[in-house]
N, C-alpha and C positions, 0 to 999 in steps of 0.2 A: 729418507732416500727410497723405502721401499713405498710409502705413501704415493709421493709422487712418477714411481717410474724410471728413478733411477737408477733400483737397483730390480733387477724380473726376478721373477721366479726359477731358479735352477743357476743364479747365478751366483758365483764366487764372491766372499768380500777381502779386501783387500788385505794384507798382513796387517797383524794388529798394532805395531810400530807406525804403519804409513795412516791409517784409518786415524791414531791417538793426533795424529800430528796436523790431518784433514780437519778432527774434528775440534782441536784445541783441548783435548781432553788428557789427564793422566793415564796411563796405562790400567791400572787397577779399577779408575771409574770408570774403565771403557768396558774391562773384562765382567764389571758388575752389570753392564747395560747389556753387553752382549748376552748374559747367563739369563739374565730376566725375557729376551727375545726369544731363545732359546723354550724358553718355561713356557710360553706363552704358544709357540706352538709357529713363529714366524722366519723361526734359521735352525737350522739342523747343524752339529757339530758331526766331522767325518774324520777318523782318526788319520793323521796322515797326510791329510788334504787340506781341511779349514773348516770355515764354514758355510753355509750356502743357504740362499733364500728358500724357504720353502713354495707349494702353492697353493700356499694355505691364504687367503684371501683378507687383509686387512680390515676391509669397509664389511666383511662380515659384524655384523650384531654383536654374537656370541663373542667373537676373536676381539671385537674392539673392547665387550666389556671384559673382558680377561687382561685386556692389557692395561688399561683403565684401573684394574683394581688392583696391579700389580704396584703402583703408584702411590695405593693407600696407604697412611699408617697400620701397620697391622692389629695395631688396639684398637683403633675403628672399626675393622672390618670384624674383629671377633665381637666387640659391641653390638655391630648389626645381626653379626649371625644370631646372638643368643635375643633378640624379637623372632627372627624371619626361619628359624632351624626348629623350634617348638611349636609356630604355629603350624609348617608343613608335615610334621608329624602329627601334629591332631587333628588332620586332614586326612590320614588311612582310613581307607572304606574298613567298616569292622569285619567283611568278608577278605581282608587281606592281610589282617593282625599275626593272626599266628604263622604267617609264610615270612611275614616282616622279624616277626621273633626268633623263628628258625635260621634266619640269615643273618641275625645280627650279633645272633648267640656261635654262629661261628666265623665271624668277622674279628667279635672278640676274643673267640679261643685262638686263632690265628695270631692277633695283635699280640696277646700275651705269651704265647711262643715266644714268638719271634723278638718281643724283649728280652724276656728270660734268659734265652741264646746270645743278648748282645748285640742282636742285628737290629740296629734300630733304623737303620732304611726301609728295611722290610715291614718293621716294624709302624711306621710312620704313613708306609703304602696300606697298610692293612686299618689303620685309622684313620684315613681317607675315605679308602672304601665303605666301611662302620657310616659315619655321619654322611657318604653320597645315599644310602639306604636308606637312612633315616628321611632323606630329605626327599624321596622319590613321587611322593605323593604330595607335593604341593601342588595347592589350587591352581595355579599358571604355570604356564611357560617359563614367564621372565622371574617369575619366584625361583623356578629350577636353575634355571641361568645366572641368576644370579648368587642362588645357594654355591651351585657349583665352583662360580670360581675364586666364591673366598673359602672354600676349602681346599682350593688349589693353591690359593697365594697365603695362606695358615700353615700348609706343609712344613714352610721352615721354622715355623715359630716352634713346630711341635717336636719338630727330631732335636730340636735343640732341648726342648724338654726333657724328652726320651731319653738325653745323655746326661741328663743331672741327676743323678742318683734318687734321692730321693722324692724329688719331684717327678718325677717320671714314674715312678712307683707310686705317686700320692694321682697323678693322670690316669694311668691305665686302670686304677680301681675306679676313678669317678663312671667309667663306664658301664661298671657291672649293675647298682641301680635301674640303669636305664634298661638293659636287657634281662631284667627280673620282671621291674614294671611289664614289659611288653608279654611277656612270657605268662604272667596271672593276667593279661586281657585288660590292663589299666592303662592304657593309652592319656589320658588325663597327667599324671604321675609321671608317666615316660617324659611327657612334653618340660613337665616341672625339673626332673632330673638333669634333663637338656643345657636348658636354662643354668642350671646352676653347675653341671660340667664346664659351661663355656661363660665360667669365671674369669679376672684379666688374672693372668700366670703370675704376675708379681704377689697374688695372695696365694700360692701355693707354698709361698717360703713363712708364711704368717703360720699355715694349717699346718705345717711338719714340724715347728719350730717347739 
């Protein structure tokens, strides 16, 4: 509906009752689509009021591969990350290593606060940030673009992590490797650490076991 026009920019959508019933949909499967819209950057939630189209531009690139990827299995998308996440890290100019270390070493002090605390939103937003850094120096565009928005559509795999006790503990250490590597100037190492940080989460219950 917003594809085609029928629904603009700054527009209203309808209660979620009349919308489930327009679209044949359950209420729950509708509130899962809307929240993924939402994520994506295409309806804005307004407390009070609803929620409303943004004007944010569908047939954009970036927007459509974000919505695109919000589709994927998430074990896919961390598969692909752990090719496309190591090689755009061993792509930092070596004139820009130790600014990349400085940043990522408190990306992670940040992260690990903020679990320590319990807040694993926060928590989650600050391991976002950690692997958008990592990935800042890939050779293109569409490497960036496309790093970025599986570490956007990763988010939820990871706070769900972040709440499992021990796996989340067994997480938030995989990253301190990678910010030593960077910190002794071994960029090689970081990439390899990467790689094997962005293991599929099911062997996380194998490694604490």
């Amino acid at each position: 509906m917003i594809l085609d026009g029928t629904l603009r920019a700054g527009d209203r959508l309808p209660p979620e009752r009349e919308l489930a019933t327009r679209l044949g949909l359950s209420r729950g499967a509708l509130r899962e689509a809307l929240r993924s819209l939402e994520y994506v950057g295409l309806l804005q939630a307004r407390a009070g009021s609803g929620r409303y189209v943004t004007h944010q531009r569908p047939n954009d690139p970036a927007t459509g591969i974000s919505i695109w990827m919000q589709l994927q299995p998430v074990g896919e998308v961390i598969a692909t990350r752990r090719i496309l996440e190591p090689a755009a890290l061993a792509a930092v100019p070596a004139l820009r290593i130790d600014e990349l270390a400085t940043e990522v070493r408190a990306r992670y002090t940040q992260m690990a606060s903020a679990y320590d605390r319990g807040a694993y939103d926060a928590a989650t937003r600050h391991h976002s940030a950690f692997h958008l850094a990592l990935s800042r120096y890939a050779p293109s565009g569409l490497h960036r673009v496309l790093l970025a928005s599986m570490i956007e559509v990763s988010a939820a795999a990871q706070l769900e992590i972040f709440r499992t006790d021990k796996a989340g503990l067994h997480s938030l250490l995989r990253h301190l490797p990678i910010v030593e590597a960077l910190e002794r100037g071994d960029v090689a190492q970081a990439a390899l650490e990467v790689a094997d940080h962005l293991a599929p989460a099911f062997t996380y219950s194998e490694a604490i076991s």
